[in-house]
C-alpha positions as CSV (number, residue, x, y, z in Angstrom):
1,X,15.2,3.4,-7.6
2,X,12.8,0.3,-7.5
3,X,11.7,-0.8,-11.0
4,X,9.3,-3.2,-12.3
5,X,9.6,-4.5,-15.5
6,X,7.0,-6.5,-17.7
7,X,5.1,-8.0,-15.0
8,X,1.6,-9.9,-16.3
9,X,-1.0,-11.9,-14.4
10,X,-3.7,-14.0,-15.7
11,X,-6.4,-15.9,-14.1
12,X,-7.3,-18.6,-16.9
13,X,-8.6,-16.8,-19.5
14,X,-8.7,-13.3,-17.9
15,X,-6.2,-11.4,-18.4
16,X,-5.5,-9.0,-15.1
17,X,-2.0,-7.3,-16.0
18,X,-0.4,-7.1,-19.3
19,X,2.9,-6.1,-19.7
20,X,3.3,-3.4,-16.8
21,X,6.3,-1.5,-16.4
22,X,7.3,1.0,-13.8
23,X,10.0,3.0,-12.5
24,X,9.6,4.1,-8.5
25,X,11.9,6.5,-7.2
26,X,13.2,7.1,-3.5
27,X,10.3,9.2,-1.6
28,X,7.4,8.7,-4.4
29,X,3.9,8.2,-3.2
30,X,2.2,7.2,-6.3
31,X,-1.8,6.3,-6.2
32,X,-2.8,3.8,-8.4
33,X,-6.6,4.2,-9.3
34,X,-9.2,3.1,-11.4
35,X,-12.6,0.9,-12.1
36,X,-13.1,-2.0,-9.3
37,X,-11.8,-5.3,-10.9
38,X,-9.2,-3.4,-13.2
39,X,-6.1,-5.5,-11.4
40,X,-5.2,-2.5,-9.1
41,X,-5.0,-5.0,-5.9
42,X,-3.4,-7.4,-7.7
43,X,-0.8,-5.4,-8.8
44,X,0.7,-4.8,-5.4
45,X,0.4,-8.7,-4.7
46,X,2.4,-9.2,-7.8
47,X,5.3,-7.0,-6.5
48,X,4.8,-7.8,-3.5
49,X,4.9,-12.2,-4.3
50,X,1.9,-12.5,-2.8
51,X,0.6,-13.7,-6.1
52,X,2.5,-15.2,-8.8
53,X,2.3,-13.7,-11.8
54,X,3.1,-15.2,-15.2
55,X,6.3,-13.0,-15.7
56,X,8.0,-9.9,-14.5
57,X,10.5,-9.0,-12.2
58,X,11.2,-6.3,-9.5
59,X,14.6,-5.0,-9.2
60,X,15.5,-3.1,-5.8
61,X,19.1,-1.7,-4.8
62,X,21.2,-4.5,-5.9
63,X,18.1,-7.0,-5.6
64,X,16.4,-9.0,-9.0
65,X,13.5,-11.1,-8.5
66,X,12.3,-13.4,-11.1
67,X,8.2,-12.9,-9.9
68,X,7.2,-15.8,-11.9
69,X,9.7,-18.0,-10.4
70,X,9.0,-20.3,-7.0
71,X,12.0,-22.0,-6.4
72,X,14.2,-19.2,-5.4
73,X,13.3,-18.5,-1.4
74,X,16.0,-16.4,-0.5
75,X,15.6,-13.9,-2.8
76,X,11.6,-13.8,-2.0
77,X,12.7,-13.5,2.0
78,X,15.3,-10.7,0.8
79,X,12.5,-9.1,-1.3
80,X,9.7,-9.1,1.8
81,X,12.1,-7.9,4.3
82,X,12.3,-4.7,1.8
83,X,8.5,-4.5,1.2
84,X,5.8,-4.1,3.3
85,X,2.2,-4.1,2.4
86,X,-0.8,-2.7,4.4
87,X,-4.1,-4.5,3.6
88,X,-7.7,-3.8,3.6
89,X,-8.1,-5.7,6.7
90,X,-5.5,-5.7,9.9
91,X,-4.8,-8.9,10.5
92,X,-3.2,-8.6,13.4
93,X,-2.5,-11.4,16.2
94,X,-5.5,-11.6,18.4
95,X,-3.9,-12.9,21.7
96,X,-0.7,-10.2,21.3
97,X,-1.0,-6.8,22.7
98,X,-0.6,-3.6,20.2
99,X,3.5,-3.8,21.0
100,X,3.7,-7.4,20.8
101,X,2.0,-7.1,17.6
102,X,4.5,-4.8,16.4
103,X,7.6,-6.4,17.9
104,X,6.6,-9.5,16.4
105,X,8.5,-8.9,12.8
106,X,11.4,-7.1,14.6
107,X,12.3,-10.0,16.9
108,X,10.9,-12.8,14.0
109,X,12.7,-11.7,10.9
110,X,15.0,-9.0,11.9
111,X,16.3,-10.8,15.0
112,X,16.6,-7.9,17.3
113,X,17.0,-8.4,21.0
114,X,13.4,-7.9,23.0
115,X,14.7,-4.7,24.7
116,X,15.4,-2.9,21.1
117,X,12.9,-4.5,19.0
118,X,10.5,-3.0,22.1
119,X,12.3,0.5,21.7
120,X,11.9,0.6,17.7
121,X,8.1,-1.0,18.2
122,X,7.4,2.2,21.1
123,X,8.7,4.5,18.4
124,X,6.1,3.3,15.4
125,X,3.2,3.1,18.1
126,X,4.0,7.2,19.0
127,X,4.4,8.1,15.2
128,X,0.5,6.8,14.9
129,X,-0.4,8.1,18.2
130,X,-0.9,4.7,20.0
131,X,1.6,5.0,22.6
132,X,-0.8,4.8,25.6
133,X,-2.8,2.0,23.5
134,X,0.7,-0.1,23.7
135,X,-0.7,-2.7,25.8
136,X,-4.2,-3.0,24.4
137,X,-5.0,-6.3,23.1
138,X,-7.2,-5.8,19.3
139,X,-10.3,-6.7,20.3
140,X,-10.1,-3.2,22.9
141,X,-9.0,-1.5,19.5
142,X,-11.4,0.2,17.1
143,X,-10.9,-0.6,13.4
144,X,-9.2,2.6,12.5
145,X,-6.7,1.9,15.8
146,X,-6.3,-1.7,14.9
147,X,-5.0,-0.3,10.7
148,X,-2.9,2.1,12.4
149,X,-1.1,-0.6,14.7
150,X,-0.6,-2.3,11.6
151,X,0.6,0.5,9.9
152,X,2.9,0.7,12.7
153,X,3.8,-2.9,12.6
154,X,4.9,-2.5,8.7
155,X,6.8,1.0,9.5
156,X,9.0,-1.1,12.5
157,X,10.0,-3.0,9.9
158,X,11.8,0.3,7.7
159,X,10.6,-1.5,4.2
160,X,12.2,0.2,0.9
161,X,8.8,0.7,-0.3
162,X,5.1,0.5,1.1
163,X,2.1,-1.2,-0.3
164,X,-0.9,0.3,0.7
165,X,-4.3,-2.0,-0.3
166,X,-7.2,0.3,-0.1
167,X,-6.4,1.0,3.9
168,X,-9.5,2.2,5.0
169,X,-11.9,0.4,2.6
170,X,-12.8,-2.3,6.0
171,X,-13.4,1.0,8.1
172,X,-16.2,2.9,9.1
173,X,-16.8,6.4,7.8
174,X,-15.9,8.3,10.8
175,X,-12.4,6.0,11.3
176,X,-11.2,7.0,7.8
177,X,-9.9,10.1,8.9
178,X,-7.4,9.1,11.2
179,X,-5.8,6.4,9.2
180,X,-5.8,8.5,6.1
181,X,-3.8,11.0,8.3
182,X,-1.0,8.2,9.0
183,X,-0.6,7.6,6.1
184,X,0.0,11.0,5.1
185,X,2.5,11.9,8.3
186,X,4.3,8.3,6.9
187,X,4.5,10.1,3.4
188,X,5.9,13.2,4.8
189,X,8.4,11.4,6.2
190,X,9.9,10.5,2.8
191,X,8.7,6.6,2.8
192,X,8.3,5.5,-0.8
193,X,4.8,4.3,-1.5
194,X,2.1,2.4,-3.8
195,X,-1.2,3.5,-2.9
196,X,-4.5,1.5,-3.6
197,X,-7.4,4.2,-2.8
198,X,-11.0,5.5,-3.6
199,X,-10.0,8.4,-1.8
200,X,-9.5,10.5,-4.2
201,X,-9.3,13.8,-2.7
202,X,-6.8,12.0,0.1
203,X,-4.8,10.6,-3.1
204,X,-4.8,14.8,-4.8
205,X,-3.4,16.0,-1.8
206,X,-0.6,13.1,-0.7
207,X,0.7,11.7,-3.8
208,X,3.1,13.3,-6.0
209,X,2.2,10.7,-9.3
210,X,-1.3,8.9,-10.0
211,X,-1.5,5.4,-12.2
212,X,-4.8,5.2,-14.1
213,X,-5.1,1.9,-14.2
214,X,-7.7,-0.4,-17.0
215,X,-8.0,-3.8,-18.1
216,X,-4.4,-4.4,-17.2
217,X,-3.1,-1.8,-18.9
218,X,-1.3,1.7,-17.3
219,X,-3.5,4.2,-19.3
220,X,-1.9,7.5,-17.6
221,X,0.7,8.0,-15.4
222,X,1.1,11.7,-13.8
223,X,1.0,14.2,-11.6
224,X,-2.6,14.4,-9.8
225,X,-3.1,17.8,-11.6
226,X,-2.2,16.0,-15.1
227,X,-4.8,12.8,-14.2
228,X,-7.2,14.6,-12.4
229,X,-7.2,17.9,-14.3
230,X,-5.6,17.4,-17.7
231,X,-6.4,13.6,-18.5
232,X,-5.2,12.6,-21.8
233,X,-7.9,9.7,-22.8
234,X,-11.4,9.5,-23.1
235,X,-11.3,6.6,-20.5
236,X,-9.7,8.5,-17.8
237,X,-11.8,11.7,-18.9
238,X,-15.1,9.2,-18.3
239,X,-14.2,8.1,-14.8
240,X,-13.3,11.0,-13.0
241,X,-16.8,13.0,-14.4
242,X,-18.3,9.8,-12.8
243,X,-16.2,10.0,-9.4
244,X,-17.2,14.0,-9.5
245,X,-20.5,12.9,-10.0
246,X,-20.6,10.3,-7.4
247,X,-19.0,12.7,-4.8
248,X,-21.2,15.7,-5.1
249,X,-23.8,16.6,-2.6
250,X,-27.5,15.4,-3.6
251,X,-28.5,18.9,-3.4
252,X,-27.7,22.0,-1.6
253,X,-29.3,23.7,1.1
């Protein structure tokens, strides 16, 4: 069970996260949605240490992690080596091929031998259906290959939990599909997971608890059928008529 525990984030005067606590158990895939600039992105760099936040703390398996603190680094290594986050864009190495890309934590960090970390990194590239892209530099990739190497490259790695920063929002349309599809086969799987999405029909059919998230504030936390069904608040009630509205057809034929 991964919990985290009164984490808050401020930029000057803006207050991003307040006071968020939550409790993530083995295997959940839990979407966290709401308005753009409601601190959804910035929760996952929080718990991930890519941000500092003001306070909080993360506690994993026999693992506690001051957040706000910067002096402790061995605790910060111990807590990336159990997270891994996917973001919008794939940053991977340019001048590495798909494999090297995906080897490159596993010999790095993990210090595996080259012939292993190449076994483990052959693995990841099958699960997302890259195998015969293994030696494909990026830039022959398209964008929705290039996510899914990543993808791979964070899998290799077997992180506790998965932080997922709107995946496919750098993609074009007809490349969501197949990204969205790894993610789902990594869910299946039973790899715990915080999803970032505007995918919301994606998010109904793979995740098994949706955050609402608003002004730094958790406003629902549920089942999709509860949050998307059965919402509690008038906020919540407000923006999914809008998302409906935004997602249905202009007219019909």
């Amino acid at each position: 069970m991964i919990e985290v525990q009164n984490l808050s984030k401020r930029y000057k005067d803006n207050v991003v996260l307040e006071d968020i606590n939550l409790t993530i158990h083995p295997g959940d895939v839990i979407a966290v949605i709401g308005p753009s600039g409601t601190g959804k992105s910035t929760l996952l760099r929080c718990i991930d240490r890519l941000e500092t936040p003001e306070s909080g703390r993360i506690i994993m398996d026999g693992l506690t992690v001051d957040l706000a603190q910067h002096h402790n680094r061995k605790k910060l290594i111990e807590l990336h080596k159990r997270t891994g986050m996917v973001f919008q864009s794939w940053n991977l190495f340019s001048h590495k091929t798909a494999l090297q890309n995906v080897m490159e934590g596993l010999v790095v960090v993990k210090k595996l031998d080259k012939t292993r970390a190449r076994e483990l990194a052959m693995a990841q590239l099958a699960n997302v259906g890259l195998a015969d892209w293994a030696n494909h530099y990026p830039r022959h990739l398209s964008g929705g290959q290039q996510q899914r190497v990543a993808i791979a490259r964070v899998l290799a790695m077997e992180p506790e939990l998965l932080l997922f920063d709107e995946p496919t929002s750098a993609l074009d349309p007809e490349l969501v599909g197949e990204v969205l599809e790894t993610i789902r086969l990594a869910a299946d799987r039973g790899y715990t997971m915080l999803l970032v999405s505007h995918e919301m029909s994606f998010v109904q059919r793979v995740a098994n608890r949706v955050i609402f998230l608003e002004n730094g504030h958790i406003v629902e936390d549920g089942t999709p059928d509860e949050v998307f069904y059965h919402p509690k608040s008038d906020r919540l009630r407000d923006f999914i008529t809008k998302i409906e509205r935004l997602q249905a057809p202009e007219y019909s034929i």
